[in-house]
BANU-554069 format. One record per residue (C-alpha): z, x, y; residue number from 0; chain. Coordinates in Angstrom, 2 decimals. Each point is the difference from the previous one (the first is absolute). Layout:
REM BANU-554069
+---------+---------+---------+-----+----+
:      c3 :      c1 :      c2 :   i : ch :
+---------+---------+---------+-----+----+
:       Z :       X :       Y : NUM :  A :
...
+---------+---------+---------+-----+----+
END
This chain:
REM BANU-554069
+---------+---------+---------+-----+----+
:      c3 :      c1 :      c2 :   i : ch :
+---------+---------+---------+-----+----+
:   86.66 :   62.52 :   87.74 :   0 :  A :
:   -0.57 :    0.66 :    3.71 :   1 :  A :
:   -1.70 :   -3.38 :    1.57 :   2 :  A :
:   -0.85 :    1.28 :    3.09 :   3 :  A :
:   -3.80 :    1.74 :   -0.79 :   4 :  A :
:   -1.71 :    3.23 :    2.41 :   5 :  A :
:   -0.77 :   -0.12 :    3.13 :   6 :  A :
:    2.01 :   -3.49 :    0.80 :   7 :  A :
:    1.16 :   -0.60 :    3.51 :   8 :  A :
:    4.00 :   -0.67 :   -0.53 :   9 :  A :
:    1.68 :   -1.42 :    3.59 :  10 :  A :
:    3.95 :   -0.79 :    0.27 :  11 :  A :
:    0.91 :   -2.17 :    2.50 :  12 :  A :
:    3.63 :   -0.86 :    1.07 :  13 :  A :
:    3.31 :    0.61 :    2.09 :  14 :  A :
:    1.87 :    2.99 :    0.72 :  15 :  A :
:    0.82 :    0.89 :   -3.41 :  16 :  A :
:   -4.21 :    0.14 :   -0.26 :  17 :  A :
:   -0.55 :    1.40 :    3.46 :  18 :  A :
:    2.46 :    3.41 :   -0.08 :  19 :  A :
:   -2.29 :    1.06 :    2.58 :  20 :  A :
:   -2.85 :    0.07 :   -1.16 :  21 :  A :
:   -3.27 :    0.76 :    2.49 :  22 :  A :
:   -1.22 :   -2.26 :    2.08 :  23 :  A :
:   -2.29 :   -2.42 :    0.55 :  24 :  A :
:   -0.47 :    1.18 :   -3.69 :  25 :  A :
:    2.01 :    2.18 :   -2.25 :  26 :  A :
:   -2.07 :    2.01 :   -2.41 :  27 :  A :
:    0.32 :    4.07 :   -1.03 :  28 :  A :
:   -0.05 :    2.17 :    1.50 :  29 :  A :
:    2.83 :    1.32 :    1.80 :  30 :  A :
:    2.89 :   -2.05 :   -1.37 :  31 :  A :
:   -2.33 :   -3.50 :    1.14 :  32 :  A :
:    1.55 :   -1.74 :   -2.49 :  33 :  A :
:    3.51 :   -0.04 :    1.22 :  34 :  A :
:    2.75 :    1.69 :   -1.94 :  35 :  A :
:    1.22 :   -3.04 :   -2.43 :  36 :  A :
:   -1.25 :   -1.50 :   -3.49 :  37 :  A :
:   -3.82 :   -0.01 :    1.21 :  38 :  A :
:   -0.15 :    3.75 :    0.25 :  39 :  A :
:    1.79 :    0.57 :   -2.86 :  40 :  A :
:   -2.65 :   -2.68 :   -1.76 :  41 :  A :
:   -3.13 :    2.12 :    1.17 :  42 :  A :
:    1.97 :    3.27 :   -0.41 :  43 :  A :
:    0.35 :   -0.76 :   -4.03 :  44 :  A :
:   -3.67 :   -1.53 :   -0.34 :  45 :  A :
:   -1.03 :    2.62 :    1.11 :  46 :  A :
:    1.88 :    2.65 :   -2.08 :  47 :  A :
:   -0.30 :   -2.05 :   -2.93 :  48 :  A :
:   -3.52 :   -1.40 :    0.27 :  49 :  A :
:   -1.80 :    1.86 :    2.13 :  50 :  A :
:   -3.58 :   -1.20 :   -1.39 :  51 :  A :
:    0.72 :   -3.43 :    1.35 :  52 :  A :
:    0.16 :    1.41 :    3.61 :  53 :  A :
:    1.65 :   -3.77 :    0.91 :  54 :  A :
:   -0.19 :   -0.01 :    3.81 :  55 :  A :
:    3.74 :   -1.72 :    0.91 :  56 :  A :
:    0.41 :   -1.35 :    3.21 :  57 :  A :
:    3.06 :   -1.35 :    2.17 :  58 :  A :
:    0.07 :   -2.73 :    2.53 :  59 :  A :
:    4.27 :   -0.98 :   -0.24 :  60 :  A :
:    1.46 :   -0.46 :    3.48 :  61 :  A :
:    3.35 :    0.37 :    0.52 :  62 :  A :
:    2.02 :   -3.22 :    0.75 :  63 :  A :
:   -2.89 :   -2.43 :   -1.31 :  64 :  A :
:    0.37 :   -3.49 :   -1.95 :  65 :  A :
:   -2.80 :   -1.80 :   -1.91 :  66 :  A :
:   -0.67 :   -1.51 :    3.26 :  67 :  A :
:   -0.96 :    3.51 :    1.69 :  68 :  A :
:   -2.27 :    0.65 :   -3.22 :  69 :  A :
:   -1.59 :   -2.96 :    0.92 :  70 :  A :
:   -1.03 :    0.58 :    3.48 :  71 :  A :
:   -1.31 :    3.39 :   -0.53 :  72 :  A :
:   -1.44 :   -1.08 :   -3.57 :  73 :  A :
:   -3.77 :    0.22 :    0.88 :  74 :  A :
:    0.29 :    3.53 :    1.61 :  75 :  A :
:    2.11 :    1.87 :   -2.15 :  76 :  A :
:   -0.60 :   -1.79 :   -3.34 :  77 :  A :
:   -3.49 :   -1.90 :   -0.24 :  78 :  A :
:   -1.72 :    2.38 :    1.93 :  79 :  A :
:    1.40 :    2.83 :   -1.95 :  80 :  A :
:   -1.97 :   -1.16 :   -2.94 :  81 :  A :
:    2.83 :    1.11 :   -2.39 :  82 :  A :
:   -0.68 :   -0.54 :   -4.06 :  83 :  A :
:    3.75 :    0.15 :   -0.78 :  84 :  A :
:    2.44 :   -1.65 :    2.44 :  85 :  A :
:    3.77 :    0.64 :   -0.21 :  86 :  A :
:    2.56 :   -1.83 :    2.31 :  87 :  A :
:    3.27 :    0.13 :    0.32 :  88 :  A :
:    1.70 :   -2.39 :    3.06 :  89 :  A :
:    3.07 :   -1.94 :   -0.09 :  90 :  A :
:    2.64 :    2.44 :    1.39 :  91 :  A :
:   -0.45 :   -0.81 :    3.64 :  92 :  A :
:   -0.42 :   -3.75 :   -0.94 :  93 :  A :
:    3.69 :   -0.14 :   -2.16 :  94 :  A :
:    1.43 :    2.72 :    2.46 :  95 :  A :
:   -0.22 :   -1.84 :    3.63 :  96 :  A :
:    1.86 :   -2.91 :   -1.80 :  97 :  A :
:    2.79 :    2.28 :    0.17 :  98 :  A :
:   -0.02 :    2.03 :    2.60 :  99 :  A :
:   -0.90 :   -2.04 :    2.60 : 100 :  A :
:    1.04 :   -3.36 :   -1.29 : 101 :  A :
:   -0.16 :   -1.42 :    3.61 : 102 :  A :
:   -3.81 :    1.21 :    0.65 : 103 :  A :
:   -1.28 :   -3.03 :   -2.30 : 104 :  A :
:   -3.87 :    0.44 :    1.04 : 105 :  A :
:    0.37 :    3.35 :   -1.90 : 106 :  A :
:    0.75 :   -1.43 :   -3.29 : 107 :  A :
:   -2.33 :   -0.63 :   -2.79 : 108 :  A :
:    0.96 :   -2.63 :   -2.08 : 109 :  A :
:   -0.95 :   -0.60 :   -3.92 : 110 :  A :
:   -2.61 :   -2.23 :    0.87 : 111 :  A :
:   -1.76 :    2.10 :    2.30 : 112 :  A :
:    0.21 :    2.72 :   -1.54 : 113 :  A :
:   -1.67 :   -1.37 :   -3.12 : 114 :  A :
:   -2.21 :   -2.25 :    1.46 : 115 :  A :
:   -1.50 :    3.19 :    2.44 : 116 :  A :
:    0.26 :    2.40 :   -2.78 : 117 :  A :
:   -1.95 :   -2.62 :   -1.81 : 118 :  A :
:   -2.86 :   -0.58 :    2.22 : 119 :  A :
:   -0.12 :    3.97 :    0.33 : 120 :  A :
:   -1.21 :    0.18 :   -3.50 : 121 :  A :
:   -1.95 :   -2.51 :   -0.38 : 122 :  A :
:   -2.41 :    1.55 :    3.17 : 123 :  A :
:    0.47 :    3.44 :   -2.18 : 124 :  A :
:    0.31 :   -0.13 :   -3.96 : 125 :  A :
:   -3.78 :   -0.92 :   -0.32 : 126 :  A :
:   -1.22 :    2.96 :    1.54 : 127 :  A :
:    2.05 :    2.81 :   -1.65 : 128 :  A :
:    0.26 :    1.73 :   -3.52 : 129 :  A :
:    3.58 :    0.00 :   -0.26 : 130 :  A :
:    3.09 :   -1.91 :    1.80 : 131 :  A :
:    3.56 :    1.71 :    0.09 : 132 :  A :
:    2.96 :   -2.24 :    1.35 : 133 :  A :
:    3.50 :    2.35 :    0.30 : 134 :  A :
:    3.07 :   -1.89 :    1.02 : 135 :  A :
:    2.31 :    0.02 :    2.80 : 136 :  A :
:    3.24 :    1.57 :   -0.96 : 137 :  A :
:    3.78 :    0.54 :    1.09 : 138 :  A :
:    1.77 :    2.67 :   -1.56 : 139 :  A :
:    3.31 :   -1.41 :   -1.09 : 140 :  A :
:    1.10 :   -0.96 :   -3.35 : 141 :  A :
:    2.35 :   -2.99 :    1.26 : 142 :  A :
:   -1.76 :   -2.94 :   -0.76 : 143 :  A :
:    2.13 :   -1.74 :    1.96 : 144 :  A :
:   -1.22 :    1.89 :    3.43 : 145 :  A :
:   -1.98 :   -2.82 :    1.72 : 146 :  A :
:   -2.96 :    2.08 :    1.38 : 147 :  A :
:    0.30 :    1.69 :   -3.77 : 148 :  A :
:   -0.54 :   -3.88 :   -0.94 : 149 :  A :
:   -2.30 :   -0.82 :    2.40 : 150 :  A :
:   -2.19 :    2.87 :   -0.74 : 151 :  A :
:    0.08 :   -1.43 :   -3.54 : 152 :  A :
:   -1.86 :   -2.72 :    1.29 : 153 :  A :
:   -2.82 :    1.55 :    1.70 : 154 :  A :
:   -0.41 :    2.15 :   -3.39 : 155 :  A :
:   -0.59 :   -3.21 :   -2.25 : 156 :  A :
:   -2.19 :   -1.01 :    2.92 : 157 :  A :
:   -1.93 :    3.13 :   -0.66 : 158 :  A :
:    0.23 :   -0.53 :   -3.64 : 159 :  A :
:   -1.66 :   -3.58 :    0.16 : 160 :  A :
:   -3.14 :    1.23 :    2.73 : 161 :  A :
:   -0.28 :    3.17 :   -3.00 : 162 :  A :
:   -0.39 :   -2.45 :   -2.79 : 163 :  A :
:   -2.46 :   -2.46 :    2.07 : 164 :  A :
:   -2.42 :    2.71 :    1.78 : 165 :  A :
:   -0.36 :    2.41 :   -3.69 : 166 :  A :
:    2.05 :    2.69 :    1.76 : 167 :  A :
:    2.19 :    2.46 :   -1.28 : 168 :  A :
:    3.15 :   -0.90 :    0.99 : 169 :  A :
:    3.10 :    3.21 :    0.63 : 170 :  A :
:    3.16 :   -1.06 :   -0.35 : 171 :  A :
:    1.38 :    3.04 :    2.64 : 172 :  A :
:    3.20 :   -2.01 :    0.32 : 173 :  A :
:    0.61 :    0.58 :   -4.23 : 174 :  A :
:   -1.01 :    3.50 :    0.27 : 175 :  A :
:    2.76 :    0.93 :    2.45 : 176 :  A :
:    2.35 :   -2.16 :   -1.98 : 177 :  A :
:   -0.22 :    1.92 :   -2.89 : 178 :  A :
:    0.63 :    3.52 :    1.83 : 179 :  A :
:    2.93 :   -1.67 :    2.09 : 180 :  A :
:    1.72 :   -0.24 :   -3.55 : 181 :  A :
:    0.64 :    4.05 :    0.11 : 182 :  A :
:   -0.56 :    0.49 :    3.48 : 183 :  A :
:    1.62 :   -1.85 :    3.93 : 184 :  A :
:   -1.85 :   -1.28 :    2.10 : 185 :  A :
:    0.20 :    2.81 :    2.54 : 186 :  A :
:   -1.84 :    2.18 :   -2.25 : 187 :  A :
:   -2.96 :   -1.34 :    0.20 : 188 :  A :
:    0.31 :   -1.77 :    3.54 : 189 :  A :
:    2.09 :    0.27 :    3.02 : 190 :  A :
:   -0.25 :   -3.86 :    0.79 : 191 :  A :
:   -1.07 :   -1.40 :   -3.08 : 192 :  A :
:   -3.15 :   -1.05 :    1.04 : 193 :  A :
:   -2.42 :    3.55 :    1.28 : 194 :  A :
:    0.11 :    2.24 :   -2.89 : 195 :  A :
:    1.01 :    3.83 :   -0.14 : 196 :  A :
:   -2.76 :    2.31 :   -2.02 : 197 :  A :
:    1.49 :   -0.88 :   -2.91 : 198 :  A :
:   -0.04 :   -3.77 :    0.47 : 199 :  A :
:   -3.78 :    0.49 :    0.94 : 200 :  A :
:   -1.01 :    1.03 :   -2.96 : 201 :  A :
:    1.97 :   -2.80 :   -1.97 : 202 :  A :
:   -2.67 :   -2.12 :    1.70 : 203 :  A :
:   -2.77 :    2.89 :   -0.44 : 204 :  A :
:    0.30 :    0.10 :   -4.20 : 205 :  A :
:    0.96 :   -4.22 :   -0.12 : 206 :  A :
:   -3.37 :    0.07 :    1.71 : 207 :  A :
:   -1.43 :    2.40 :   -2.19 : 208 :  A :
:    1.16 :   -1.00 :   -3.13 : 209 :  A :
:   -1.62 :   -3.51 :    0.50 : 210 :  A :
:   -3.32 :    1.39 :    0.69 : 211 :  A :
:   -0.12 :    1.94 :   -3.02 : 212 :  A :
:    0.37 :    3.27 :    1.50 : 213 :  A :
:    0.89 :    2.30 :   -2.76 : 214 :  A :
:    0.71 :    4.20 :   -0.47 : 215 :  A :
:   -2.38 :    0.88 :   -2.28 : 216 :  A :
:   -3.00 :   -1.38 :    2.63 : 217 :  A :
:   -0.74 :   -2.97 :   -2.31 : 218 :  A :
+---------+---------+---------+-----+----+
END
């Protein structure tokens, strides 16, 4: 059964992966406003499929942003967006500059920062909205052994946890690839394993989906 109800305000805020150029200062239809990733895709198969609902989705991802960019634009492009459903997705950038620029240490966002921001994000926000959705980071790479594979891991159970504590609906994106990567590489779905292809976009567009209930028939 669908949980989101008509007329609901739905924003997605994030990185890159979110962002996919999207409008700005905020994406919304018309004219490809809400970027050409998983959001668009979202809206594109509410709106097919439930078009009654007329769900008004909005995007506010910014390339290259950790959970400590969502929190300094927070108040502008969250709480005074007056969402009812809330779906974030940030970790990427956090795990990622461990990596790539291990040197740059005041770039890196460590566990406990990461959950103790994330933390204090939603407890501002989960009183005020309908409906919470928490997606995890991701890496796309079956070898549990990779350490940013591992390390990404770790920011999904952190995601996991904050899910369970705030009554959100928690997306386990990471599983979802996981499962296609048993019949498909890598490469098909991303060209660095992190910013998907169209394909790997709408991995994350029906894990999404399925979790809110969205369904063919309408229902």
């Amino acid at each position: 059964m669908m949980k989101l109800s008509g007329n609901q305000k739905l924003v997605f805020i994030g990185d890159s992966i979110t962002d996919t150029g999207r409008a700005r200062p905020i994406g919304e239809k018309p004219f490809g406003g809400l970027g050409n990733g998983y959001v668009s895709l979202v809206d594109a198969l509410l709106s097919a499929v439930y078009p009654q609902l007329r769900i008004r989705v909005v995007n506010v991802g910014i390339s290259g942003n950790r959970v400590r960019d969502l929190a300094e634009r927070w108040q502008s492009d969250v709480l005074d967006q007056k969402p009812d459903w809330l779906s974030i997705m940030i970790g990427t950038n956090d795990v990622w500059r461990q990596f790539d620029s291990p040197a740059i240490t005041e770039s890196h966002v460590y566990e406990q920062e990461y959950a103790e921001t994330y933390n204090r994000l939603l407890e501002q926000t989960r009183p005020q909205l309908q409906g919470l959705v928490l997606m995890t980071p991701f890496y796309l790479s079956l070898d549990m052994n990779d350490p940013m594979r591992k390390r990404m891991d770790e920011y999904g159970r952190i995601v996991r946890e904050l899910a369970a504590k705030h009554d959100a609906i928690f997306v386990d994106t990471q599983a979802a690839y996981d499962q296609l990567m048993h019949h498909v590489h890598s490469y098909e779905l991303s060209g660095d394993r992190i910013h998907p292809n169209t394909a790997g976009h709408m991995v994350l567009a029906k894990a999404f989906l399925d979790a809110v209930g969205f369904s063919w028939d309408g229902r």
